[in-house]
Biopython code that builds the backbone (N, CA, C, O; Angstrom):
import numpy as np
from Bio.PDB.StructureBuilder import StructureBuilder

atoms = [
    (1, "UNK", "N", (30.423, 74.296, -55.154)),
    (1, "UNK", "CA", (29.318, 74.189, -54.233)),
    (1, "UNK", "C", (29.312, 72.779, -53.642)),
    (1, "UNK", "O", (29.383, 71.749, -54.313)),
    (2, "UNK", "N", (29.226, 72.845, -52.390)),
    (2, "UNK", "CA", (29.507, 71.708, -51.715)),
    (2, "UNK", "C", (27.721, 71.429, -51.144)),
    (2, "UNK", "O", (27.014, 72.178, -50.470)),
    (3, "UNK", "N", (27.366, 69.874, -51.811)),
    (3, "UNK", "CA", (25.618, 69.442, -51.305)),
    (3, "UNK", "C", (26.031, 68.625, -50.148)),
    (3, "UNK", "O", (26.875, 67.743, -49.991)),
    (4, "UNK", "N", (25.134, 69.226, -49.364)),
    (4, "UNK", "CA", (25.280, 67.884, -47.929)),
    (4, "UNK", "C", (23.635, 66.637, -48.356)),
    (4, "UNK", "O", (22.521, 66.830, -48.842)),
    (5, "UNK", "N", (24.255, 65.644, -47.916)),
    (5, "UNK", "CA", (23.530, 64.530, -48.045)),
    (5, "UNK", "C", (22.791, 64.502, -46.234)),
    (5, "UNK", "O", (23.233, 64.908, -45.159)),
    (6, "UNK", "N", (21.688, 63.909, -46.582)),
    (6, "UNK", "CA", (21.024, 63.900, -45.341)),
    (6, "UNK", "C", (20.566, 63.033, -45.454)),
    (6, "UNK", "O", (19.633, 62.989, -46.257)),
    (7, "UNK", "N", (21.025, 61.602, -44.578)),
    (7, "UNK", "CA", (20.099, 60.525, -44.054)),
    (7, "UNK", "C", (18.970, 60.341, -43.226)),
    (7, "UNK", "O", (19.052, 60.942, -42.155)),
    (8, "UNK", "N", (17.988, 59.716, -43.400)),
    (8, "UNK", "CA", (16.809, 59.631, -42.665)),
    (8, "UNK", "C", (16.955, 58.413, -41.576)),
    (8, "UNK", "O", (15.746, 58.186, -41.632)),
    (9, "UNK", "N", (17.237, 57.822, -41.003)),
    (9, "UNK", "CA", (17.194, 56.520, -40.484)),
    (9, "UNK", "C", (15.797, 56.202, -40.338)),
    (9, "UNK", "O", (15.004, 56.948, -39.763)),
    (10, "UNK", "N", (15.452, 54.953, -40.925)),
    (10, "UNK", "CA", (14.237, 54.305, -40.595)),
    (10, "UNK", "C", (14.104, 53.290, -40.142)),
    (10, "UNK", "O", (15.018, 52.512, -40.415)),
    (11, "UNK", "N", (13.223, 52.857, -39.447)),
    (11, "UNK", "CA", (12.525, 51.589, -38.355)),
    (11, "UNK", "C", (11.701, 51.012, -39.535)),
    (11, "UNK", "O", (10.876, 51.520, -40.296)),
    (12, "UNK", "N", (12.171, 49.889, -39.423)),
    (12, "UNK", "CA", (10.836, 48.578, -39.576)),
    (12, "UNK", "C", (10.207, 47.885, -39.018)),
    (12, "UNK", "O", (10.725, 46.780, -38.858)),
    (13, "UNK", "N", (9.191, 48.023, -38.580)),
    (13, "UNK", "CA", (8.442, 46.949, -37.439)),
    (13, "UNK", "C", (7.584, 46.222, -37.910)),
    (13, "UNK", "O", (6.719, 46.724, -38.628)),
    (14, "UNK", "N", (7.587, 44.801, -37.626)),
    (14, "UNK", "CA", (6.548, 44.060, -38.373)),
    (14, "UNK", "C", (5.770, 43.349, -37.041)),
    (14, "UNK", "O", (6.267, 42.877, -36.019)),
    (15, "UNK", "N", (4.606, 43.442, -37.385)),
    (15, "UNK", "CA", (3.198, 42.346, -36.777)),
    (15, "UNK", "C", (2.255, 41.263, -37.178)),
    (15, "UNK", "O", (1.326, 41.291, -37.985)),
    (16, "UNK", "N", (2.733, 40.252, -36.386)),
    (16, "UNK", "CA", (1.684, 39.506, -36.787)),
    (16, "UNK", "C", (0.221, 39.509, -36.784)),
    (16, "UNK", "O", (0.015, 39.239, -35.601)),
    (17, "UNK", "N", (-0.832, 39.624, -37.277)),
    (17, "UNK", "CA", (-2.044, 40.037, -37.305)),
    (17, "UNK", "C", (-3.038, 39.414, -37.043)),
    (17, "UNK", "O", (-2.927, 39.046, -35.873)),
    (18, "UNK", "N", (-4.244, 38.975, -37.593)),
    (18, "UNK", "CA", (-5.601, 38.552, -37.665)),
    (18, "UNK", "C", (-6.292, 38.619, -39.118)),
    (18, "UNK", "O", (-7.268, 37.933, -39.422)),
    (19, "UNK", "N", (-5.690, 39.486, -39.926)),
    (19, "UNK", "CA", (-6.477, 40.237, -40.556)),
    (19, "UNK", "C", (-6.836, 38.968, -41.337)),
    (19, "UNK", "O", (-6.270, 37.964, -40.903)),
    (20, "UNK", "N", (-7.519, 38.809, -42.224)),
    (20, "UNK", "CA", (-7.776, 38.094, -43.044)),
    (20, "UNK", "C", (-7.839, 38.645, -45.071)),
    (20, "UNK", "O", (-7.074, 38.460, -46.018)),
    (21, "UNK", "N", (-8.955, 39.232, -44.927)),
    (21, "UNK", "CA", (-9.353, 39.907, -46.269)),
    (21, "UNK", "C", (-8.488, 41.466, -46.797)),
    (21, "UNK", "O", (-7.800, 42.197, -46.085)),
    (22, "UNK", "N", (-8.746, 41.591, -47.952)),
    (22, "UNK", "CA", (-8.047, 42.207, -48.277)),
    (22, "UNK", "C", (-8.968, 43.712, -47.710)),
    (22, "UNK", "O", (-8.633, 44.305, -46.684)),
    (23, "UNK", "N", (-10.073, 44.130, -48.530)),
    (23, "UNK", "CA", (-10.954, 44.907, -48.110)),
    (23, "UNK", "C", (-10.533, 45.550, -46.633)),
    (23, "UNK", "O", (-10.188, 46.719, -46.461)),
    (24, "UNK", "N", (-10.618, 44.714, -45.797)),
    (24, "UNK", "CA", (-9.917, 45.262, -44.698)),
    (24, "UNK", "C", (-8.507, 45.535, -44.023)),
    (24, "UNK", "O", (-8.469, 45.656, -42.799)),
    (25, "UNK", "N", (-7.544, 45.619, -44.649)),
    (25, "UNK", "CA", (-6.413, 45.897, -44.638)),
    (25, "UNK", "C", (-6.386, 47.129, -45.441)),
    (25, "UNK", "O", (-5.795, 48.147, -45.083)),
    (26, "UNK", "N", (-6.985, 47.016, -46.440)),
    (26, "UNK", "CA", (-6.991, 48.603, -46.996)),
    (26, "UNK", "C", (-7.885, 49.680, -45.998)),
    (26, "UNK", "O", (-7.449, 50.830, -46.044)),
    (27, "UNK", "N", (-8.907, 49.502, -45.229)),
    (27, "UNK", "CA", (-9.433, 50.605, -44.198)),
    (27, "UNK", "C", (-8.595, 50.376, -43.028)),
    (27, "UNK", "O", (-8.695, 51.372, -42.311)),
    (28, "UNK", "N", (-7.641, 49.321, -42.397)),
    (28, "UNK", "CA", (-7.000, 49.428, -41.624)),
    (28, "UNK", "C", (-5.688, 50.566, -42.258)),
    (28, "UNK", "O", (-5.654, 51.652, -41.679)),
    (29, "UNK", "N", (-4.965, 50.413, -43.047)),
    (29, "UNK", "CA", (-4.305, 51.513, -43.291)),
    (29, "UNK", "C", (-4.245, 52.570, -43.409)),
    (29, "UNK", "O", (-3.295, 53.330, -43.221)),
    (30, "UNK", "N", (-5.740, 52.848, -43.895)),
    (30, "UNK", "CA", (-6.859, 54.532, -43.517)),
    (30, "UNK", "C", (-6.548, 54.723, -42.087)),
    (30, "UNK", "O", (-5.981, 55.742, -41.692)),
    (31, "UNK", "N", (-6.771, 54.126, -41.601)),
    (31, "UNK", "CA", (-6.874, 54.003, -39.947)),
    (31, "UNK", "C", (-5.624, 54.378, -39.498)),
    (31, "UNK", "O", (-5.586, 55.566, -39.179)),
    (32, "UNK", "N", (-4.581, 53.770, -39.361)),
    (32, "UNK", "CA", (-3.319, 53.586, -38.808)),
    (32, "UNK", "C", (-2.805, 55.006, -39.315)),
    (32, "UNK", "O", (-2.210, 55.796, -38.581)),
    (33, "UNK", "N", (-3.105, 55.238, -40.663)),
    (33, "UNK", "CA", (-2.377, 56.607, -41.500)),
    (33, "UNK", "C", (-2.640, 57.814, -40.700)),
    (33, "UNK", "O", (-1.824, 58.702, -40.453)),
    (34, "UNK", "N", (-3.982, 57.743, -40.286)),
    (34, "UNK", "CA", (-4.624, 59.135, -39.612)),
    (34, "UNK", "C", (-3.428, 59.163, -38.337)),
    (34, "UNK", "O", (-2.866, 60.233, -38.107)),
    (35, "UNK", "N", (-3.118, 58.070, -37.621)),
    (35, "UNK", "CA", (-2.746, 58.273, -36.385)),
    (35, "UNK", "C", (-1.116, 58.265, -36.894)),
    (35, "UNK", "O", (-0.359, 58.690, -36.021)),
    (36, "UNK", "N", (-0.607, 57.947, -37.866)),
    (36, "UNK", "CA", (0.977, 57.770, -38.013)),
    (36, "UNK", "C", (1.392, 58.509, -39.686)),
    (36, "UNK", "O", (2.195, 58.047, -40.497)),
    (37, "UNK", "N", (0.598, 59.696, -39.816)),
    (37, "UNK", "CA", (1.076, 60.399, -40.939)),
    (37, "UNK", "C", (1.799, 60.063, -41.780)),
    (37, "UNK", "O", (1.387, 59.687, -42.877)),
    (38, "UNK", "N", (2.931, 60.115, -41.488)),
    (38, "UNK", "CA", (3.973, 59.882, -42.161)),
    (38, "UNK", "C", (4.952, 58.962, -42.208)),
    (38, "UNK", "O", (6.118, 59.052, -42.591)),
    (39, "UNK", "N", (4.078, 57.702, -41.590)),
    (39, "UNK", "CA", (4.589, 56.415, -42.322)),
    (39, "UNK", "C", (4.301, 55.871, -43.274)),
    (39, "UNK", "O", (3.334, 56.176, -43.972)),
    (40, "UNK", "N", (5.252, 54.758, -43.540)),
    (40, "UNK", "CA", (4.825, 53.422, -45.010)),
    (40, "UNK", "C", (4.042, 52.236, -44.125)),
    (40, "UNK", "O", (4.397, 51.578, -43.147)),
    (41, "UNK", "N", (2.790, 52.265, -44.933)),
    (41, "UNK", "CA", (2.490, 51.038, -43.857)),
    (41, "UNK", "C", (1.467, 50.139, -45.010)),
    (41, "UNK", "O", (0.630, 50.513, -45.831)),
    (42, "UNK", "N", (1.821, 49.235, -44.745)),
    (42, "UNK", "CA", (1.144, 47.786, -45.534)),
    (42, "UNK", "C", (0.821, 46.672, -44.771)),
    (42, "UNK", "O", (1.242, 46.690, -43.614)),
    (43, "UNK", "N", (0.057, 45.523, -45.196)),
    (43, "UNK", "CA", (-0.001, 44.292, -44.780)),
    (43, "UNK", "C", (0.774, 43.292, -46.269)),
    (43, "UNK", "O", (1.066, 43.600, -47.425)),
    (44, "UNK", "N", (0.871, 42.001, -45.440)),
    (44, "UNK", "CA", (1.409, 40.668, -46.332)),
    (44, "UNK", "C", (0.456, 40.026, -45.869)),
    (44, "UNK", "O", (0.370, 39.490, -44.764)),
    (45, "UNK", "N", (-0.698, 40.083, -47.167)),
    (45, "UNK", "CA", (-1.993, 38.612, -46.522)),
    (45, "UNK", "C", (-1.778, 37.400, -46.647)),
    (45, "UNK", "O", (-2.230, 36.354, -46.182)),
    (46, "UNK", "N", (-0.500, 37.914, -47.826)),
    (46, "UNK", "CA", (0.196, 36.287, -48.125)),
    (46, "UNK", "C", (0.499, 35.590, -47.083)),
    (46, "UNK", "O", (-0.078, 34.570, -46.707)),
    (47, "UNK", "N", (1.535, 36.190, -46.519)),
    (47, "UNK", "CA", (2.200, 35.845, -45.455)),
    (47, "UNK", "C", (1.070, 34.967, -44.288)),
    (47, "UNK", "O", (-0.141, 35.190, -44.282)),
    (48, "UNK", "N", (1.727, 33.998, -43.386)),
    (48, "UNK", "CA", (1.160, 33.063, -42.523)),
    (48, "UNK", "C", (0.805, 33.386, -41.535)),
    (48, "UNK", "O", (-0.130, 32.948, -40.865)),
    (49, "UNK", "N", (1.794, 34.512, -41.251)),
    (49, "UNK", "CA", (1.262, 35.575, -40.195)),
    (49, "UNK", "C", (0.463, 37.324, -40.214)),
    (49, "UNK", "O", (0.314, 38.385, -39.608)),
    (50, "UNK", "N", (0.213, 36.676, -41.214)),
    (50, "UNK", "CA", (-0.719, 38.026, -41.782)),
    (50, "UNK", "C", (-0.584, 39.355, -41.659)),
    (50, "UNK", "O", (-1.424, 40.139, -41.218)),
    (51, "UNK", "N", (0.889, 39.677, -42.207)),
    (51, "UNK", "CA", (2.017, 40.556, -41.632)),
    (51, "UNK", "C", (1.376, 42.343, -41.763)),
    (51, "UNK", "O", (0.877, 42.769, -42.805)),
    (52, "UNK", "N", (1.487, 42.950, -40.844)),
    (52, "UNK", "CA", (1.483, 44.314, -40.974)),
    (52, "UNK", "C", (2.824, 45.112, -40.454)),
    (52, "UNK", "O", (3.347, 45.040, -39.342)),
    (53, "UNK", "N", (3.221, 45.888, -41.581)),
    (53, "UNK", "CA", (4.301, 46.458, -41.865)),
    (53, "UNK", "C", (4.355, 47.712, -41.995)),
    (53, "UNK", "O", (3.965, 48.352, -42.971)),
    (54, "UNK", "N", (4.856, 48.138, -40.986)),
    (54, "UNK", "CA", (5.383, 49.684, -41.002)),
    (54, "UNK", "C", (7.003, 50.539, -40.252)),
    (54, "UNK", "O", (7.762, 50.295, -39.315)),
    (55, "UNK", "N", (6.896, 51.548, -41.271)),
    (55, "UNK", "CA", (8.338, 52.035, -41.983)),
    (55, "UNK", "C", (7.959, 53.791, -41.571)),
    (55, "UNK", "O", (7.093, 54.505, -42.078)),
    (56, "UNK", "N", (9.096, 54.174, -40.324)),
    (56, "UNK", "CA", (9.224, 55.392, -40.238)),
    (56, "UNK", "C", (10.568, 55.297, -39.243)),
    (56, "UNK", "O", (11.152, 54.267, -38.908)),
    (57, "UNK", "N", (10.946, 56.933, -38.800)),
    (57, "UNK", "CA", (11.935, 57.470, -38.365)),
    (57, "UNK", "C", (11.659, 57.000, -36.834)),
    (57, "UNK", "O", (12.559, 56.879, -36.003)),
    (58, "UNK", "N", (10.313, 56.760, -36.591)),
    (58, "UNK", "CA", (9.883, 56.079, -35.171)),
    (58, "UNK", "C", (8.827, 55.205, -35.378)),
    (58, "UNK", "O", (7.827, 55.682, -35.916)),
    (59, "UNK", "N", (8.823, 54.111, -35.092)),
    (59, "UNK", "CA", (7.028, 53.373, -34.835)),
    (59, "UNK", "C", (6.708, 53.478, -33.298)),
    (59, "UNK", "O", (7.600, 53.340, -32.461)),
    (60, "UNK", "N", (5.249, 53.756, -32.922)),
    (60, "UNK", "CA", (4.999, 53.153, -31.924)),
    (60, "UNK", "C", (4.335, 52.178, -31.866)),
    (60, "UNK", "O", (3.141, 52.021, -32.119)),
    (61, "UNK", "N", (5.482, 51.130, -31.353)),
    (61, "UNK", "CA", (4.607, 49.903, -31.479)),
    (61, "UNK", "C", (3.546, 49.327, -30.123)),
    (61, "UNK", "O", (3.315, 48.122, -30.024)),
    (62, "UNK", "N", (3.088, 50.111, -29.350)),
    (62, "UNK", "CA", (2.717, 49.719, -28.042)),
    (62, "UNK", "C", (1.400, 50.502, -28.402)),
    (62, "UNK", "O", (0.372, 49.854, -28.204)),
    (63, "UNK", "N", (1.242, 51.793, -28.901)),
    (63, "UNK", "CA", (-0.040, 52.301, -29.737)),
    (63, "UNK", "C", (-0.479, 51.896, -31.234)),
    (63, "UNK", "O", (-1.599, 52.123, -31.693)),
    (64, "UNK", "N", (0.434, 51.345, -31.835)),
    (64, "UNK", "CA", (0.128, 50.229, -32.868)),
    (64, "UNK", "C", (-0.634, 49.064, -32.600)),
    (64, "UNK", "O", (-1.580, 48.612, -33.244)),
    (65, "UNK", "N", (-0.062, 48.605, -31.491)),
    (65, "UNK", "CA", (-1.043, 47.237, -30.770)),
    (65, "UNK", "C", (-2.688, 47.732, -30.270)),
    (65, "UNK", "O", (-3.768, 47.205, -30.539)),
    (66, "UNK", "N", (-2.485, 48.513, -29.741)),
    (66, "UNK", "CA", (-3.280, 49.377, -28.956)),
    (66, "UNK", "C", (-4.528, 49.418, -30.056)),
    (66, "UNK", "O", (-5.641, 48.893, -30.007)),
    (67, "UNK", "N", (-3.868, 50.290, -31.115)),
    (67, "UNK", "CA", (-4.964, 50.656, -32.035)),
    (67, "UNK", "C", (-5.159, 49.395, -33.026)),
    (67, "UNK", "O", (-5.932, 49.661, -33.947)),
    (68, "UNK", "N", (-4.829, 48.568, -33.041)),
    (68, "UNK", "CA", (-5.349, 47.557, -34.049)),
    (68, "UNK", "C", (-6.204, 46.367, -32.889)),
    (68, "UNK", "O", (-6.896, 45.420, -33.263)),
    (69, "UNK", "N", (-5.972, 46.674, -31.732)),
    (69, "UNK", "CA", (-6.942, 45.905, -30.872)),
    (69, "UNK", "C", (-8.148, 46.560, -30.873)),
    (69, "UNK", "O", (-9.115, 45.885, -31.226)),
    (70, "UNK", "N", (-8.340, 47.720, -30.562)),
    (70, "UNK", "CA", (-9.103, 48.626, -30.356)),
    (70, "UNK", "C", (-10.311, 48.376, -32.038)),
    (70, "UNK", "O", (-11.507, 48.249, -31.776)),
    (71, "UNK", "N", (-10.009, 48.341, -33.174)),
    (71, "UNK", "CA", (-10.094, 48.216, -34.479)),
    (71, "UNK", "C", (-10.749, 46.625, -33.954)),
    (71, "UNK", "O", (-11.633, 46.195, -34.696)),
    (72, "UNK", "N", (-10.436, 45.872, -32.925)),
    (72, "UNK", "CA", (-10.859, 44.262, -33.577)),
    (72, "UNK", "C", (-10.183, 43.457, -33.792)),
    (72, "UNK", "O", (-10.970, 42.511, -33.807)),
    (73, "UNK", "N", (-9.168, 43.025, -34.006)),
    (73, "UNK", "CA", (-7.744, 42.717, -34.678)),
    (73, "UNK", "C", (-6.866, 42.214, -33.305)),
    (73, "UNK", "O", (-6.798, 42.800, -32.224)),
    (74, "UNK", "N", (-6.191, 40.882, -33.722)),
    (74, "UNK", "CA", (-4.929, 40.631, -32.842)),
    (74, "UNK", "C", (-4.034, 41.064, -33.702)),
    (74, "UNK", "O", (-4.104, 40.945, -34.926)),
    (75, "UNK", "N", (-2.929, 41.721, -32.905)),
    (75, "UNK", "CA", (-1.622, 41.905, -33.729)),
    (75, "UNK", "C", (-0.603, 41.803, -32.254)),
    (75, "UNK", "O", (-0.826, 42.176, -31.102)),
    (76, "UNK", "N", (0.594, 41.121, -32.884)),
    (76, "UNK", "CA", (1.766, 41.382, -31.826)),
    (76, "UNK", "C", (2.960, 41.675, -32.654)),
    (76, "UNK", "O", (2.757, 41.674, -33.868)),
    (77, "UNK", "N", (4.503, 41.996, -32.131)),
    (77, "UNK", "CA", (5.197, 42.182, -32.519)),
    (77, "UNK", "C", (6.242, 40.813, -32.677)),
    (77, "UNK", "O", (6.727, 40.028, -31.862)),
    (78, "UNK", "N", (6.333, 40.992, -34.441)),
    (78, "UNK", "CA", (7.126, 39.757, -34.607)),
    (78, "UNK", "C", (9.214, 39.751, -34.224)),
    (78, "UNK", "O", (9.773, 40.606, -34.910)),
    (79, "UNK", "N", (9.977, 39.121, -33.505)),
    (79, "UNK", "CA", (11.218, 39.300, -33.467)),
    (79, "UNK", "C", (11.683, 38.443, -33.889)),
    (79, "UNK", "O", (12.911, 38.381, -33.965)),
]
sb = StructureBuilder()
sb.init_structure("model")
sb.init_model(0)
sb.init_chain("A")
sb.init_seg("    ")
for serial, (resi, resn, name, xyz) in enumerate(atoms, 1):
    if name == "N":
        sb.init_residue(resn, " ", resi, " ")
    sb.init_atom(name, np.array(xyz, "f"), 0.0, 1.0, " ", f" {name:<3s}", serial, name[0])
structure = sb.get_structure()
């Protein structure tokens, strides 16, 4: 029996943010989840740029911006 392997290719896109507190990075990910199902998505509060991170087969990052402005929040895309 011959198994075929199936790769997923995934995107990482990272943003620099606003966010500050933690509290709110956890309802921002409520948020973002509703609109992007089936991504991985986190923040780094550590981080200097107060990183938000997300991991799928596509991001949109132009409705990512969109919706974290919309939310209150600066975010841009870090390169």
């Amino acid at each position: 029996m011959i198994k075929a392997l199936i790769y997923t290719i995934k995107m990482v896109e990272i943003f620099k943010t606003n966010v500050i507190h933690y509290h709110q990075s956890i309802l921002l990910v409520e948020k973002l989840k509703y609109h992007f199902p089936t991504s991985h998505i986190n923040f780094d509060l550590e981080d200097c740029d107060r990183i938000l991170r997300i991991e799928d087969a596509f991001v949109p990052v132009e409705e990512t911006v969109r919706l974290m402005n919309l939310y209150g929040y600066d975010c841009e895309v870090l390169h």
